[in-house]
C-alpha positions, 0 to 999 in steps of 0.5 A: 574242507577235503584236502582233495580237490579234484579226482580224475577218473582214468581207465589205464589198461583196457582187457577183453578175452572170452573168459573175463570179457571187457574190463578196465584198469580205474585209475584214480588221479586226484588234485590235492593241496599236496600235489597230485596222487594217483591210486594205482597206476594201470599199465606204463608206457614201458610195458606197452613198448616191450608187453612179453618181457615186462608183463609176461604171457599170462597177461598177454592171454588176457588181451590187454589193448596195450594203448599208450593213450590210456597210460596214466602219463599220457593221460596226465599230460593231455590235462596239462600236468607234468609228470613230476607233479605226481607226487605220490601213488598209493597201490592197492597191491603191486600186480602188473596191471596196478603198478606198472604204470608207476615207473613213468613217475620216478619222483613219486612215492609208492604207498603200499603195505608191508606184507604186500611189498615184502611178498612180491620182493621174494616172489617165493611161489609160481602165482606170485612170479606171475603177478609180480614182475620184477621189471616193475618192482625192483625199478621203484626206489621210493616206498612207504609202507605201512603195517600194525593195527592202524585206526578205524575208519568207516567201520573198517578196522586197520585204516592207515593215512597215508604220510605227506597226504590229506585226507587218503587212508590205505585200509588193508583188506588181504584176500586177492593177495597176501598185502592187499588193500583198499583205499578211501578218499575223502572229497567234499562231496563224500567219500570214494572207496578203491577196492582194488582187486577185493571184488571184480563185478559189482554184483558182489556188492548186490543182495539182489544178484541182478547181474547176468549171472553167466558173467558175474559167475564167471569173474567170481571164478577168475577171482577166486582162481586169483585169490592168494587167500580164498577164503577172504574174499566172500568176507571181504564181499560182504564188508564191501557190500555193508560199507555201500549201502550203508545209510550213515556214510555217503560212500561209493564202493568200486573196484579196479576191473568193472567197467560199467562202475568206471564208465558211471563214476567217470561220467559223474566226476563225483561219487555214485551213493546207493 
């Protein structure tokens, strides 16, 4: 039996700009035998009090709606928890959109990899003074990182699991930025795959391309734009893409921004297999 009970599927930060079109921050919050646990955390309600200090003009030209009901605590809340129930956070990376959110939980632990929280401490060059915010990184006291060869884990190499928690693995996959990572949780029903920021429109999981191609064009630009390491990301495209329709795992691939994989998973409370 998985060591996750539940998972909530909770959008943290809603966007909407003529470049990228509607998006979502998907949060997942899971109920597990070791509290709860959330992979990412979407936008805090700091941010939303304060947007121009806390998250800077590049994210204010994204339209981010800046609501408090789709904080991660609000969110929390209204299902009758407390805030300190959440226990751990285990980020696909610490851009502003993930990780605001976790200074709403001081007593949990952030997960995240080495090179991640080691890049966006020195922000050393422009795009990583944009992405990571001080505010943000420098509030959280309590890391766990995780680095070296890991295991193998659905066909994935590298997989970490992460300490104190059953059944959550954080996979490096750098691409989008220099520590980035996916995270894959088990549940009884099979397995979620969070790609955090490895794609942005669920064509990229498609060999058909059926997608509008105005649209999925336009965010396959963005994300290159955004990528730290471009060359990963059509590589990270195609082992994402392998890892879906893969007929020996019952595992659903989503990412962090693609509202129409939100609004499926969320409507379902359940994995979505190919």
């Amino acid at each position: 039996m998985s060591g996750v009970r539940r998972v909530h599927h909770l959008n943290c930060g809603s966007f909407d700009s003529l470049a990228s079109g509607p998006l979502v921050s998907h949060v997942l919050l899971c109920e597990t035998k070791d509290g709860l646990v959330l992979v990412d955390s979407g936008i805090g309600r700091s941010d939303i009090a304060s947007p121009r200090s806390r998250l800077g003009r590049v994210a204010l030209a994204l339209g981010p709606a800046l609501r408090v009901e789709e904080t991660a605590a609000h969110q929390i809340e209204a299902l009758g928890y407390q805030l300190s129930d959440v226990r751990h956070i285990v980020a696909t990376h610490l851009d502003y959109d993930h990780i605001g959110g976790a200074l709403d939980f001081p007593h949990a632990t952030v997960h995240t990899t080495a090179a991640e929280l080691r890049t966006a401490r020195a922000r050393r060059r422009l795009p990583e003074r944009l992405r990571y915010r001080r505010p943000h990184v420098e509030a959280i006291t309590s890391f766990q990182t995780y680095d070296g060869t890991g295991e193998e884990l659905l066909g994935l190499p590298a997989a970490h699991p992460i300490l104190g928690v059953e059944d959550v693995w954080l996979v490096p996959m750098p691409g989008h930025s220099i520590g980035h990572a996916g995270v894959a949780v088990r549940t009884s029903n099979g397995w979620l795959f969070h790609a955090g920021d490895s794609f942005y429109h669920r064509a990229a999981l498609s060999s058909s391309r059926s997608a509008p191609i105005s649209r999925a064009a336009m965010l396959c630009a963005i994300e290159l734009t955004l990528a730290s390491i471009p060359a990963k990301v059509r590589a990270n495209h195609q082992q994402l893409r392998k890892l879906a329709h893969d007929p020996s795992q019952r595992v659903a691939v989503f990412c962090a921004h693609d509202a129409a994989l939100f609004d499926r998973l969320r409507a379902e409370q359940s994995p979505i297999f190919p």
